[in-house]
C-alpha positions in Angstrom: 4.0 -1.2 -12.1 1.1 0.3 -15.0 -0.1 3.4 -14.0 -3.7 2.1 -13.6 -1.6 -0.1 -10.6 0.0 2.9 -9.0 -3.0 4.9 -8.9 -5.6 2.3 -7.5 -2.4 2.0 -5.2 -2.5 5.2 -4.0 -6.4 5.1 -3.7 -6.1 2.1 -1.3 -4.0 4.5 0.6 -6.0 7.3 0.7 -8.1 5.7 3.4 -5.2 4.7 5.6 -2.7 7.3 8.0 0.8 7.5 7.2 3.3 9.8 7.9 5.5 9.0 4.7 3.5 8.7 1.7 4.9 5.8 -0.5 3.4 7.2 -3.3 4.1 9.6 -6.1 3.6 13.4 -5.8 2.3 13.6 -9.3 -0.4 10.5 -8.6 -1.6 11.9 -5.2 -1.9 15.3 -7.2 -3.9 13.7 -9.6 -6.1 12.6 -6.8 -6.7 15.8 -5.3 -7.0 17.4 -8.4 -9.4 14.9 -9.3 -11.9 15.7 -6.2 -11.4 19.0 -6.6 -13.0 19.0 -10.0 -15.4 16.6 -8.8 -16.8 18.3 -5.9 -16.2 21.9 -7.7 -18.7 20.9 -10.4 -21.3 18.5 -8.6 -22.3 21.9 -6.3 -22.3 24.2 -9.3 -24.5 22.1 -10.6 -26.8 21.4 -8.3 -26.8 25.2 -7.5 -27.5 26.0 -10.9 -30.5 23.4 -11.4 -31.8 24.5 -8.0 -31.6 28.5 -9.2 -32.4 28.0 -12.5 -29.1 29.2 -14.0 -27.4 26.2 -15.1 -25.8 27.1 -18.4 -26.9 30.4 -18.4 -23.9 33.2 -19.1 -24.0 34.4 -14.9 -24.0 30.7 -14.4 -20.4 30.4 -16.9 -19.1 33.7 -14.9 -19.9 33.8 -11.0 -21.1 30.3 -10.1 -19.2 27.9 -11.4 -15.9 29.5 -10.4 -17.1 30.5 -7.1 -17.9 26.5 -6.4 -14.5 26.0 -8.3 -12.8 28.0 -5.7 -14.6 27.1 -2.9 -13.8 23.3 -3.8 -10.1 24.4 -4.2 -10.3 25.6 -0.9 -12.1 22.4 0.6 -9.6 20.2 -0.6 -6.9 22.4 0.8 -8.3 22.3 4.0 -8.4 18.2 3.6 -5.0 17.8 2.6 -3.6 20.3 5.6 -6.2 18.8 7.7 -5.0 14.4 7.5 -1.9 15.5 6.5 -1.1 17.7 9.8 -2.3 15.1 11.9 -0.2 12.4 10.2 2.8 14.4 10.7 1.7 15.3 14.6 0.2 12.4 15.9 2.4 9.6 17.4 2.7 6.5 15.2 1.0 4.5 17.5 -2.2 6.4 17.6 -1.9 6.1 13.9 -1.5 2.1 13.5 -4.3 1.9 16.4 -6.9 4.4 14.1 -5.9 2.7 11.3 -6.7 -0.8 12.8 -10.0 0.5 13.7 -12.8 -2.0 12.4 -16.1 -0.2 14.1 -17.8 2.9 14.6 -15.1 4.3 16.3 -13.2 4.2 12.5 -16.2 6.1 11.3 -17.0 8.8 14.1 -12.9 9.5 14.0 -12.8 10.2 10.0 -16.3 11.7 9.7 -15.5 14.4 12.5 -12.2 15.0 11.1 -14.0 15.3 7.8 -16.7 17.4 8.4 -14.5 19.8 10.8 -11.9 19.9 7.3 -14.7 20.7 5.1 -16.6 23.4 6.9 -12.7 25.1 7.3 -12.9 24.9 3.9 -16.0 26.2 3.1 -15.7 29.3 5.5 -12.6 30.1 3.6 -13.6 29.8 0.3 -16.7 31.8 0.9 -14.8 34.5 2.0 -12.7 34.3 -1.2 -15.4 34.8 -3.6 -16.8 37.3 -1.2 -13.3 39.2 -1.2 -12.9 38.6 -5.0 -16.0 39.3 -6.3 -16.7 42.4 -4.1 -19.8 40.4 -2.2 -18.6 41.5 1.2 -21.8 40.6 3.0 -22.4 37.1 1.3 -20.2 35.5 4.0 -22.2 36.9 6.8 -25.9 36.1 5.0 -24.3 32.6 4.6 -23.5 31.6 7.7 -26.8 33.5 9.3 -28.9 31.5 7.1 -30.6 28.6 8.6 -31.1 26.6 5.0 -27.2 26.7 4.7 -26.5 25.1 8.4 -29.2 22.3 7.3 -27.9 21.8 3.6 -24.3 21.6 5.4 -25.5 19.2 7.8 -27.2 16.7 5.4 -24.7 16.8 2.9 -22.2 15.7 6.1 -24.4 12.6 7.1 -25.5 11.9 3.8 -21.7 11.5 2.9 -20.8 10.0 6.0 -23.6 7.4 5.5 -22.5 6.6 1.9 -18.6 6.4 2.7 -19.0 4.6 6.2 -21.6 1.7 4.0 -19.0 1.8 1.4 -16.1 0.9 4.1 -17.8 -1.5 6.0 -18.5 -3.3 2.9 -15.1 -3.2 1.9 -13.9 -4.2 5.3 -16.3 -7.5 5.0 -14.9 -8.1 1.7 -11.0 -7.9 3.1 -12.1 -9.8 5.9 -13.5 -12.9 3.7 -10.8 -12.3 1.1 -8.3 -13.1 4.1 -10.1 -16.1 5.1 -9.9 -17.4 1.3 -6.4 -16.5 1.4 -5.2 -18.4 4.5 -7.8 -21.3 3.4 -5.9 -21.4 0.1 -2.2 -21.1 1.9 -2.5 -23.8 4.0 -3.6 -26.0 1.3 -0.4 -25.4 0.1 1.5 -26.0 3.4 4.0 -28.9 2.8 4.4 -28.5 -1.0 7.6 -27.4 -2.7 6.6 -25.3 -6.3 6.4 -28.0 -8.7 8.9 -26.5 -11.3 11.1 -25.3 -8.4 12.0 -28.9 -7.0 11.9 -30.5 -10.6 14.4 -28.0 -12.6 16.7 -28.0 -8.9 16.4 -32.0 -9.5 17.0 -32.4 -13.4 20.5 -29.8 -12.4 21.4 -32.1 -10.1 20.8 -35.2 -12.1 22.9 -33.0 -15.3 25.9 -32.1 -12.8 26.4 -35.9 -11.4 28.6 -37.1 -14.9 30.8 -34.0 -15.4 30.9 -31.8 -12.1 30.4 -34.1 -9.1 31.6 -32.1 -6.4 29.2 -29.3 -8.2 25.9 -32.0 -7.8 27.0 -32.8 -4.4 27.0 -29.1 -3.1 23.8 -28.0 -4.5 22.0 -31.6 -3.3 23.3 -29.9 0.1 22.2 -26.4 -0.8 18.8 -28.2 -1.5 18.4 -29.8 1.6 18.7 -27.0 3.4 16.2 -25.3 1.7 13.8 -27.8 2.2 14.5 -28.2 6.0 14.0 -24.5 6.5 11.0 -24.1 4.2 8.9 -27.4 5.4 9.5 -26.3 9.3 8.0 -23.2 8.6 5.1 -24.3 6.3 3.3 -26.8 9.2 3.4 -24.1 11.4 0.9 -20.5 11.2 3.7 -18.2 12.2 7.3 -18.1 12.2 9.9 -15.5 13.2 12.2 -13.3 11.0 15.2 -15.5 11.8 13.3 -18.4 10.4 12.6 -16.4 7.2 16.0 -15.1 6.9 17.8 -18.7 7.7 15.0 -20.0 4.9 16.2 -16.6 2.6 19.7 -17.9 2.9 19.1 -21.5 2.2 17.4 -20.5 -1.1 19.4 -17.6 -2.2 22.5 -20.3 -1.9 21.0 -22.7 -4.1 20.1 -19.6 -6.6 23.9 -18.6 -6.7 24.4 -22.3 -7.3 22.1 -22.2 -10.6 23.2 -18.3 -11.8 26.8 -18.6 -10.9 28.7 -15.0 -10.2 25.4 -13.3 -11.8 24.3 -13.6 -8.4 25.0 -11.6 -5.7 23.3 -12.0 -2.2 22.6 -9.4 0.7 21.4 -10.0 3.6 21.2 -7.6 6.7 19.0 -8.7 10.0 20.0 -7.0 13.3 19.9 -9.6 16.2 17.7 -8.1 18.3 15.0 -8.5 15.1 15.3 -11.9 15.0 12.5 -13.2 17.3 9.5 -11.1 15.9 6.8 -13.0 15.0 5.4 -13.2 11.1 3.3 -14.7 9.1 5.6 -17.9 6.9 6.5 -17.4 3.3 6.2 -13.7 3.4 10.0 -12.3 2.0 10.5 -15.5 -0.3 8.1 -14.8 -3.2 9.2 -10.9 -3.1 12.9 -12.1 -3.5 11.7 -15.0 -6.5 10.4 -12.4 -8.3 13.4 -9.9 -7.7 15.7 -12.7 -9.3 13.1 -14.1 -12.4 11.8 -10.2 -13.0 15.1 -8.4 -12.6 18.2 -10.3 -12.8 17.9 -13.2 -14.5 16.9 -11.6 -18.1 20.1 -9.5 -17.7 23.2 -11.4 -18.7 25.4 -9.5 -16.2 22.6 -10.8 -13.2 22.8 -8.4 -10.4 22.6 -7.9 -6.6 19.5 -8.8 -4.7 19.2 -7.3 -0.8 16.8 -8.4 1.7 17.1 -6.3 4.9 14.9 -5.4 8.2 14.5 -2.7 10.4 12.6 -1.4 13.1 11.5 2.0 12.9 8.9 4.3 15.4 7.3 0.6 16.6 7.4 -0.8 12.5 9.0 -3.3 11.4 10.0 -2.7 8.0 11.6 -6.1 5.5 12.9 -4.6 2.5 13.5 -6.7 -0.7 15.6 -4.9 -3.1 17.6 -5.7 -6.6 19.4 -3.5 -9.3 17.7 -5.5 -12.0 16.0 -4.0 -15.1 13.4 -2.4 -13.2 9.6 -2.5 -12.8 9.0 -0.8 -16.7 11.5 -3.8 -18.1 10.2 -6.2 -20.2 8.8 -9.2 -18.3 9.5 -12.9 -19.4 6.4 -13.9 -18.7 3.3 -11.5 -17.5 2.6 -11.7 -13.8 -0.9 -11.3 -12.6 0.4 -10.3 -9.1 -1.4 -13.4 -7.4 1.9 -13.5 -5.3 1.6 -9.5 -4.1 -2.0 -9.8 -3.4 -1.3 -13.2 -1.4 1.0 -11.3 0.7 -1.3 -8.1 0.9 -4.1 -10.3 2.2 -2.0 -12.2 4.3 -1.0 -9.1 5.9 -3.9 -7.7 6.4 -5.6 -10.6 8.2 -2.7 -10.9 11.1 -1.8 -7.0 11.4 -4.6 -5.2 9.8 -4.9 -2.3 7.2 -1.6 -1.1 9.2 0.9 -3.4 7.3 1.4 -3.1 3.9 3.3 -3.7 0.9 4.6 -1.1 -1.9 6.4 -2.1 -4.9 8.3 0.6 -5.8 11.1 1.6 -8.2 14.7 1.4 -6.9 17.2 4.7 -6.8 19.5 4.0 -9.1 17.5 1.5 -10.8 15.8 -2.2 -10.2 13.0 -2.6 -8.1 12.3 -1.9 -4.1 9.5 -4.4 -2.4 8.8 -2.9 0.9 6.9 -4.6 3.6 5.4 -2.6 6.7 4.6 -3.7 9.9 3.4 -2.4 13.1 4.6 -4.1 16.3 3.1 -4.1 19.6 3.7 -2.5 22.4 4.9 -4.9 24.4 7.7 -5.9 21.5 10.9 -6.2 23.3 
């Protein structure tokens, strides 16, 4: 994954509630860092045009590192502020915010915004009043009409801006989803072109000189097709399905790759009857094998497990291949992740979600999240 990737990754999660961040400390620092600056220098600067100071050498020395720390301190009080609640809050009122698709998403975040930033402010006026021996700006500040009515405009003004912004994005997910599932279910019934002809022209190559060889992966193949077809006609399947389907695949793989290949595969029982969109695990594990194992001439393991954890289901998709910085055979445009993200998002909602991420120990880790409902036995 580029670095452009990871960070509009970590964007995207920005305006979602989790209590483990998937992301990098260095990239989410970058993003705080990056509104800190931003905020710090939009008020200086519209303090300075409004006083007639901008540029000037007071300007340089009291104002624009006042706003600075007063940003810092803003952005503080953000981060403590959605990052206490994640850590407090039951997952469940997280996965139900989250799924919030109204004015209920917006009243929730705005508050919460709002209530951060005027911590923030409070605080970081009494810092430059502390620091720079001002000990009654604090008190003129918050007695001061003009500043209650700036505060409050800049709040709705913001509010109004990011709440558009989301419900135009929401619209967009929404009719992306729609293309997505239009486009999936014209694909419902058909077996990858180059899949089913390379499996074919292996079999036809094994018939003269290993029979028994042709025979077994002719079986394998079958299989494959029997689990994958019953699962395409239908709009949902269950994880046993996609693990049986997993299996029948991964067995025709070790069939092509030999001992290069080695399989995991770990799904409690009590899993097995969740209900899940079809095809979801398979093109995470087809790029685990082309991306990671097959350019390595000593192959490698590829594990697919599930778990449930604090009402999430989580499928995990992992190989010790060469990695996501490895060179890549062919470039992917990540039509297959998107797919999958989209797909996600129309049954489960912002809620679910998939991170690629690197491995421990090297290869690459695909991680699907979902939340489950209540009433999942």
């Amino acid at each position: 994954m580029t670095f452009t990737e990871e960070f509009a990754q970590a964007l995207r999660h920005q305006r979602m509630l989790m209590k483990k961040r998937p992301d990098r400390r260095r990239i989410r620092a970058l993003i705080y860092l990056m509104w800190f600056i931003g905020f710090g220098l939009l008020f200086a600067t519209v303090n300075g045009v409004q006083s007639g100071r901008l540029g000037s050498a007071a300007w340089w020395r009291h104002d624009l590192p006042g706003h600075m720390l007063v940003s810092l301190c803003v952005t503080l009080s953000f981060f403590i502020g959605f990052r206490g609640f994640e850590r407090l809050a039951p997952q469940r009122w997280l996965d139900t915010i989250t799924g919030w698709r109204d004015w209920r998403s917006g009243l929730f975040f705005s508050s919460l915004s709002i209530a951060c930033s005027l911590v923030g402010l409070i605080i970081g006026f009494a810092a430059v009043a502390s620091i720079w021996s001002r000990q009654d700006l604090l008190n003129k500040l918050l007695a001061k009409p003009g500043f209650w009515a700036e505060f409050l405009l800049i709040s709705v003004v913001v509010t109004l801006i990011v709440g558009l912004r989301y419900r135009a994005r929401w619209k967009q997910e929404a009719m992306q989803a729609r293309i997505t599932e239009a486009q999936l279910k014209l694909l419902q019934g058909q077996i990858e072109p180059h899949f089913l002809f390379n499996t074919l022209a292996n079999v036809q190559s094994l018939i003269d000189f290993d029979p028994h060889r042709a025979k077994l992966m002719l079986e394998r193949f079958t299989d494959y097709l029997r689990a994958s077809l019953g699962q395409l006609r239908g709009e949902s399947t269950t994880l046993a399905q996609e693990f049986a389907m997993l299996e029948a695949y991964l067995g025709l793989m070790q069939l092509r790759m030999g001992e290069r290949l080695r399989v995991e595969l770990t799904l409690p029982a009590e899993l097995g009857g969740i209900a899940l969109p079809p095809l979801l695990a398979q093109p995470l594990v087809e790029n685990a094998i082309h991306h990671g194992l097959e350019p390595q001439i000593a192959g490698g393991t590829v594990a697919v497990s599930a778990r449930r954890e604090d009402r999430r289901l989580y499928i995990e998709v992992a190989d010790d291949g060469q990695g996501l910085d490895g060179p890549r055979r062919r470039a992917g445009n990540g039509l297959a992740l998107g797919n999958i993200r989209a797909r996600l998002e129309a049954r489960f909602g912002p809620g679910a979600t998939l991170e690629l991420l690197p491995r421990e120990g090297g290869g690459t880790r695909a991680c699907i999240q979902i939340p489950l409902p209540d009433d999942t036995p």
